[in-house]
C-alpha positions as a printed NumPy array, in Angstrom:
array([[ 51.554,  70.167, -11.912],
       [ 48.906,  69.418,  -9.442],
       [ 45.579,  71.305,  -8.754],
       [ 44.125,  70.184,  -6.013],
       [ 41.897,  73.032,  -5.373],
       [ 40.245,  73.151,  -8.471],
       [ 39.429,  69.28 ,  -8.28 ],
       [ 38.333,  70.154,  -4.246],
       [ 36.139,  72.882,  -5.609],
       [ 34.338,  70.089,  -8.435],
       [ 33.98 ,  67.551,  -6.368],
       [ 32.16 ,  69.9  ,  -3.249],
       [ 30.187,  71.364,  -6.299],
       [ 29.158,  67.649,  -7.606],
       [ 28.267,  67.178,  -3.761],
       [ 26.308,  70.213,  -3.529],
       [ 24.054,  69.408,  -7.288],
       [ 23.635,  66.056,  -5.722],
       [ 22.181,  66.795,  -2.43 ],
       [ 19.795,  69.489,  -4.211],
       [ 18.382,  66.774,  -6.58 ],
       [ 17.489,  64.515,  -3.145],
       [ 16.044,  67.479,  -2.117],
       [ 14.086,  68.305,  -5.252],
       [ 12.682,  64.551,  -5.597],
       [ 12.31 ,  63.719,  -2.096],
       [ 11.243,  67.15 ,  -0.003],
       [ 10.592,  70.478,  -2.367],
       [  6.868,  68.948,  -3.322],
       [  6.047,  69.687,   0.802],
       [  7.553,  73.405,   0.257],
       [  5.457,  74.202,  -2.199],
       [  2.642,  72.634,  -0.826],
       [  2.895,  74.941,   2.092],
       [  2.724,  77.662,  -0.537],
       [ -0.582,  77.607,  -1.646],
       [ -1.994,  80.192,   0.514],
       [ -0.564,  82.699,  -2.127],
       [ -0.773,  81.973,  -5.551],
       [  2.345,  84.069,  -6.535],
       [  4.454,  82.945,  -3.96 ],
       [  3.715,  79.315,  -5.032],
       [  4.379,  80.249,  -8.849],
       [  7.615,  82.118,  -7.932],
       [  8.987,  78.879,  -5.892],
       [  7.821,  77.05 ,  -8.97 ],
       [  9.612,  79.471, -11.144],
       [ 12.746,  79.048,  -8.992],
       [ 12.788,  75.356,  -8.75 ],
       [ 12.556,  75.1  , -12.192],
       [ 15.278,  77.443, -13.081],
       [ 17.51 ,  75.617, -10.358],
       [ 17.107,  72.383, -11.906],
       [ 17.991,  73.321, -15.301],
       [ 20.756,  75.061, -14.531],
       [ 22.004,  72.441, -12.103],
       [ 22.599,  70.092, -14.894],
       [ 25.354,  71.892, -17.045],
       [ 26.822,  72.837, -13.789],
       [ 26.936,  69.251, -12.551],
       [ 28.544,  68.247, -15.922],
       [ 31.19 ,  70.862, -15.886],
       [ 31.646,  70.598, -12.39 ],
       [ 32.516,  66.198, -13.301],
       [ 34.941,  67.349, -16.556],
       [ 36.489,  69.393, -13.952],
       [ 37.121,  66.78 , -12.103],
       [ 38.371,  64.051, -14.581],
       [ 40.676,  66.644, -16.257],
       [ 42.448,  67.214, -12.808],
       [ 42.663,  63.984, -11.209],
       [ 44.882,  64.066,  -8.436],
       [ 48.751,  61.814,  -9.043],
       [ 47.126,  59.35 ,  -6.431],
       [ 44.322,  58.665,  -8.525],
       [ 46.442,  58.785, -11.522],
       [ 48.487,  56.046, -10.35 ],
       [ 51.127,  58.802,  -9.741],
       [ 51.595,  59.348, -12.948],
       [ 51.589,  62.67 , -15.006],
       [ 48.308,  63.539, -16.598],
       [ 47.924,  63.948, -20.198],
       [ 45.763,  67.023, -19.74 ],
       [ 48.164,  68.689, -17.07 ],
       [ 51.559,  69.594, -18.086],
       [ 54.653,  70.403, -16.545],
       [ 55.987,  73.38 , -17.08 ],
       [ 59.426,  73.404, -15.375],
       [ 60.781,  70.147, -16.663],
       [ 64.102,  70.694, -18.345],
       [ 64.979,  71.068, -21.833],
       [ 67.995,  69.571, -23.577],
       [ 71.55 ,  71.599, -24.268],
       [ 71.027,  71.668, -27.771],
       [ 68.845,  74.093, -29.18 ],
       [ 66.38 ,  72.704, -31.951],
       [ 67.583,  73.625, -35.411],
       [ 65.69 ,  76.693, -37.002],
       [ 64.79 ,  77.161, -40.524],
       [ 65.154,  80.722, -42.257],
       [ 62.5  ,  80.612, -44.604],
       [ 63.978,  81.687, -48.029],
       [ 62.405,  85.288, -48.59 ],
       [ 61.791,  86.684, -52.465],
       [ 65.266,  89.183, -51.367],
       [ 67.845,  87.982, -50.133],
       [ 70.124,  89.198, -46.793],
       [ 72.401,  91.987, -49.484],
       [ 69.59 ,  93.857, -50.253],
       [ 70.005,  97.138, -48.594]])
């Protein structure tokens, strides 16, 4: 079976955790600069940036799993993936054997 929303949907979350983290190193330091002029509005955006990073990074490593445990058949090699199984491949005629378990009475006890 192939799920190629699900890896769609990890890789534009990978994308987005990314392009925060350029945006964290390179250009949140002038947005909170510009909040200085209130003390609690700079604490809040410190607040928030803080929370955003730290949950950014168990969402960027679920959001990668994700993505290696539903590779697409192309980047599988078109192969079937270990993880991923399919569920309407046929079964053989002959039903597996079953084993009656021997129970303390037997089948003439009424």
């Amino acid at each position: 079976m192939n799920y190629p929303l699900q890896y769609r949907r990890a890789r534009a979350l990978v994308y987005a955790v990314l392009l925060f983290w350029v945006w964290a190193w390179l250009g949140s330091s002038f947005f909170i600069a510009s909040l200085f002029g209130s003390p609690v509005h700079a604490l809040l955006a410190m607040y928030a940036l803080s929370v955003a990073v730290l949950v950014s990074i168990p969402a960027l490593l679920l959001a990668v799993a994700r993505m290696l445990l539903t590779r697409t058949r192309a980047q599988t090699g078109n192969r079937v993936s270990p993880v991923v199984t399919d569920l309407s491949a046929r079964r053989s005629s002959e039903p597996a054997p079953t084993h009656e378990p021997d129970w303390w009475f037997s089948d003439k006890a009424s």
